[in-house]
C-alpha positions in Angstrom: 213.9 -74.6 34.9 214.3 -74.7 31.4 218.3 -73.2 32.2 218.3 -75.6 34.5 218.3 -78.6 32.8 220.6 -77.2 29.9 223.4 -76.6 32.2 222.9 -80.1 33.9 226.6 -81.7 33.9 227.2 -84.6 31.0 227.9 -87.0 33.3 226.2 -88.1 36.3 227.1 -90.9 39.0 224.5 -93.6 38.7 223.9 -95.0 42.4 220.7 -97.1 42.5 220.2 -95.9 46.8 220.6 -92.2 45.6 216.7 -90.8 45.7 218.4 -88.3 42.7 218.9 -90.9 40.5 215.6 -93.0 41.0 213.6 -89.1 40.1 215.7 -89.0 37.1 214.9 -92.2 36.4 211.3 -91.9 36.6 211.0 -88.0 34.7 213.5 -88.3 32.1 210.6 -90.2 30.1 208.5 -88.0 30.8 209.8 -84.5 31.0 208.8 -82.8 28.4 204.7 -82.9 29.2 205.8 -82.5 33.1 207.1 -79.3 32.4 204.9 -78.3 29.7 202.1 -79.0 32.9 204.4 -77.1 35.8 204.7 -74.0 33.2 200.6 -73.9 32.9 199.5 -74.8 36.0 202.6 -72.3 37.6 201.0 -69.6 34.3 197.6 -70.0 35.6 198.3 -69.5 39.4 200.1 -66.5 38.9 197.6 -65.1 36.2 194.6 -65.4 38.7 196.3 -64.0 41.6 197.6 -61.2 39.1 194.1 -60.8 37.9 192.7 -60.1 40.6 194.5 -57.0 41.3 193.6 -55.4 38.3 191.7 -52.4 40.0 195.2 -51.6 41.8 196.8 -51.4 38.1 194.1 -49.3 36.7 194.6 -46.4 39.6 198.2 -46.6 39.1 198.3 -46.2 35.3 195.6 -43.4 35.8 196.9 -41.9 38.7 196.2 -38.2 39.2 197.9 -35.5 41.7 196.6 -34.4 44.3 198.2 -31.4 45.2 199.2 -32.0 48.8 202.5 -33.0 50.0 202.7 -35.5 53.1 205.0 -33.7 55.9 207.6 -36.3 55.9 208.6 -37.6 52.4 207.1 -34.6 50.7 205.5 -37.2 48.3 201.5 -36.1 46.9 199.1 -37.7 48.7 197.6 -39.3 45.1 201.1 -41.8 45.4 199.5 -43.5 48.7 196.1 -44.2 47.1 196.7 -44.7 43.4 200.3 -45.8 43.1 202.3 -47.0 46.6 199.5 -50.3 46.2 200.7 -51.1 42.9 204.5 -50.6 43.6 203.8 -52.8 47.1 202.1 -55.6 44.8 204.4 -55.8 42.3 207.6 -56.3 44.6 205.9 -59.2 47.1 204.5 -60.8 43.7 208.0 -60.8 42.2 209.6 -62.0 45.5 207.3 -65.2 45.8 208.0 -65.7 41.9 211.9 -65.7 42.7 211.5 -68.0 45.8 208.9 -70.7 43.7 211.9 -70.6 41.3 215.0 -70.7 43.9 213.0 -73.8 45.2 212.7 -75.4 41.2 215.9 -74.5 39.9 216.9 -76.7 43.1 215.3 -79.5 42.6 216.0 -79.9 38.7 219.8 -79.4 39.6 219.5 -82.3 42.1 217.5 -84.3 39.9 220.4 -83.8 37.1 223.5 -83.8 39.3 224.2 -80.2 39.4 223.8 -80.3 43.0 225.1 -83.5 44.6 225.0 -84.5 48.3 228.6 -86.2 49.4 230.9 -85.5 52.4 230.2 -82.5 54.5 227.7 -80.5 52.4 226.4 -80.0 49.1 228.8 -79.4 46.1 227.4 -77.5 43.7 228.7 -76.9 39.3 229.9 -74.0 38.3 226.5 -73.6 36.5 224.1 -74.1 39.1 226.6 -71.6 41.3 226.1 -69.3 38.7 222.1 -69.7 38.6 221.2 -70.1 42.2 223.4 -66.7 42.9 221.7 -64.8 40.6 218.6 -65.4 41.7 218.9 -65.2 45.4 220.7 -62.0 44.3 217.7 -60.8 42.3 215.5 -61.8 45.4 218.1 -59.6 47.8 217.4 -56.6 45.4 213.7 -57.4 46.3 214.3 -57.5 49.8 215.7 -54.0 49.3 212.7 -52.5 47.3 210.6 -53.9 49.6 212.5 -51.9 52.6 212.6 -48.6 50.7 208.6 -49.2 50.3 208.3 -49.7 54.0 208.8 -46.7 55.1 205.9 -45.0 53.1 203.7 -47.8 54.0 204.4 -46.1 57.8 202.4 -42.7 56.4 199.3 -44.5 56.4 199.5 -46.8 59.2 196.7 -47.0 61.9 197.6 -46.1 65.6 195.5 -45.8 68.8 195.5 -42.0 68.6 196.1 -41.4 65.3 197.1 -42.7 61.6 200.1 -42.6 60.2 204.1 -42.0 61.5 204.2 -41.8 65.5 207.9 -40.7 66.6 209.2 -44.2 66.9 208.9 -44.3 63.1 210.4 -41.0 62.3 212.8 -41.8 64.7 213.8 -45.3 64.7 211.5 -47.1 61.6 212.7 -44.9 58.9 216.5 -44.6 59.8 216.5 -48.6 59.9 215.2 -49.0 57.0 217.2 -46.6 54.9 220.4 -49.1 56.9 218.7 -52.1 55.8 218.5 -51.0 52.1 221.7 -50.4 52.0 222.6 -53.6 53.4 220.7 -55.6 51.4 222.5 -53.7 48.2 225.6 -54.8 49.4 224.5 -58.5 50.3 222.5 -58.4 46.7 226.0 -57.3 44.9 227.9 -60.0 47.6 225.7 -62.7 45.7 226.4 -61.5 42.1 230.1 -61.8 43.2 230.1 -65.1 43.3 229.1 -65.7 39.8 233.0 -64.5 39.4 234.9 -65.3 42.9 233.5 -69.2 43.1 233.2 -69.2 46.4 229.8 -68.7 48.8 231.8 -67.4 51.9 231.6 -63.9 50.9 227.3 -64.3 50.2 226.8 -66.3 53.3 228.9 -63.3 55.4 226.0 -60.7 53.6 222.9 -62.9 54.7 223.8 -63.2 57.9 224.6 -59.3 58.4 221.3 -58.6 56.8 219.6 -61.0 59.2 221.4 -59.7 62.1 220.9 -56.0 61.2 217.3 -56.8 60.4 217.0 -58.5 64.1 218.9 -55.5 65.8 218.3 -52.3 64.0 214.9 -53.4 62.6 213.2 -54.6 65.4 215.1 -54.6 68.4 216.0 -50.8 68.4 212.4 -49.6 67.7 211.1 -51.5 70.3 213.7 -50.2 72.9 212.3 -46.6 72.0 208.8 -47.4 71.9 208.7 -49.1 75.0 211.5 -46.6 77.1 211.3 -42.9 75.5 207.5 -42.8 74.0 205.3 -45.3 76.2 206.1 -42.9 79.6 204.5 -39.6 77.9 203.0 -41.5 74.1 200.1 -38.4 73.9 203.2 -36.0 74.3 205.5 -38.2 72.1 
């Protein structure tokens, strides 16, 4: 936020039926206790819900091995209970942290004209190009943590006849989501991009192959081979 506002542009159009103009006009006054109040109230949210997950800290920094390797990562068993919960945590808390601050960084850029709504879309500074693809670049990178932790989350997934990977996973699961990491690299390094090519085309081209491939490969081709090569003979499969 604060980056925000320091990058705003000098000048900004004054047009009394912009909804922009009249929220600038009404928190420039006041800005400074409205985001000293955003920071503690954002501070205190995120500290509770952080707080209350201090038992999953405590078995990851104290974590001890087990001495039993899963069959299919050939990971000890101690990193499901003591430390895949703290690594899962930590990436869906930073996630919604990015997307709370996509969504501010927005509004303070249309409140100070560093986004502006004329003609066919939204045009954008060089600044607020530069801040927004970071962080939806940032939140990308997430995106592929959280894939690569996916698959171990499979290990210790509850089935009808048993827990953990069935041979749709092994087969289908995994494999997709070793594609969609890479993917999401690639759409995550698309985004950083345009902090030099000034241009969104090349991003927008990565989001929407990493939603398509996350449609196709993550869910459309597991369910093909769940419901046509395991569901006829699942005991056997």
């Amino acid at each position: 936020l604060y980056l925000a506002y320091r990058t705003r542009p000098d000048s900004v159009p004054m047009r009394r039926d912009d909804p922009a103009y009249r929220y600038r006009l009404a928190l420039t006054p006041i800005l400074k206790p409205v985001l000293i109040a955003v920071g503690v109230i954002l501070t205190a949210f995120a500290g509770s819900i952080a707080a209350s997950h201090w038992d999953t800290y405590k078995m990851w920094r104290n974590s001890t091995p087990f001495g039993v390797k899963d069959p299919q990562f050939h990971k000890d068993a101690s990193f499901y209970v003591f430390q895949y919960p703290w690594w899962r945590f930590l990436t869906s808390f930073s996630f919604a942290m990015i997307i709370i601050t996509v969504i501010a960084v927005l509004f303070v850029n249309y409140v100070y004209g560093g986004i502006r709504m004329a003609g066919r879309g939204p045009k954008l500074t060089r600044a607020a190009q530069v801040h927004l693809s970071v962080l939806v670049g940032l939140g990308v990178l997430l995106k592929a943590v959280s894939y690569y932790l996916d698959r171990f989350g499979l290990m210790i997934h509850s089935r009808k006849l048993f827990d953990g990977p069935g041979f749709t996973d092994i087969h289908a699961r995994i494999p997709s989501k070793n594609i969609l990491i890479f993917v999401a690299i690639v759409c995550a390094l698309l985004f950083f991009s345009a902090i030099f090519l000034r241009s969104w085309t090349l991003p927008a081209i990565g989001l929407g192959l990493l939603a398509l491939t996350s449609i196709l490969i993550g869910a459309i081709w597991p369910a093909v081979m769940q419901g046509f090569q395991v569901k006829p003979s699942e005991p056997d499969k």
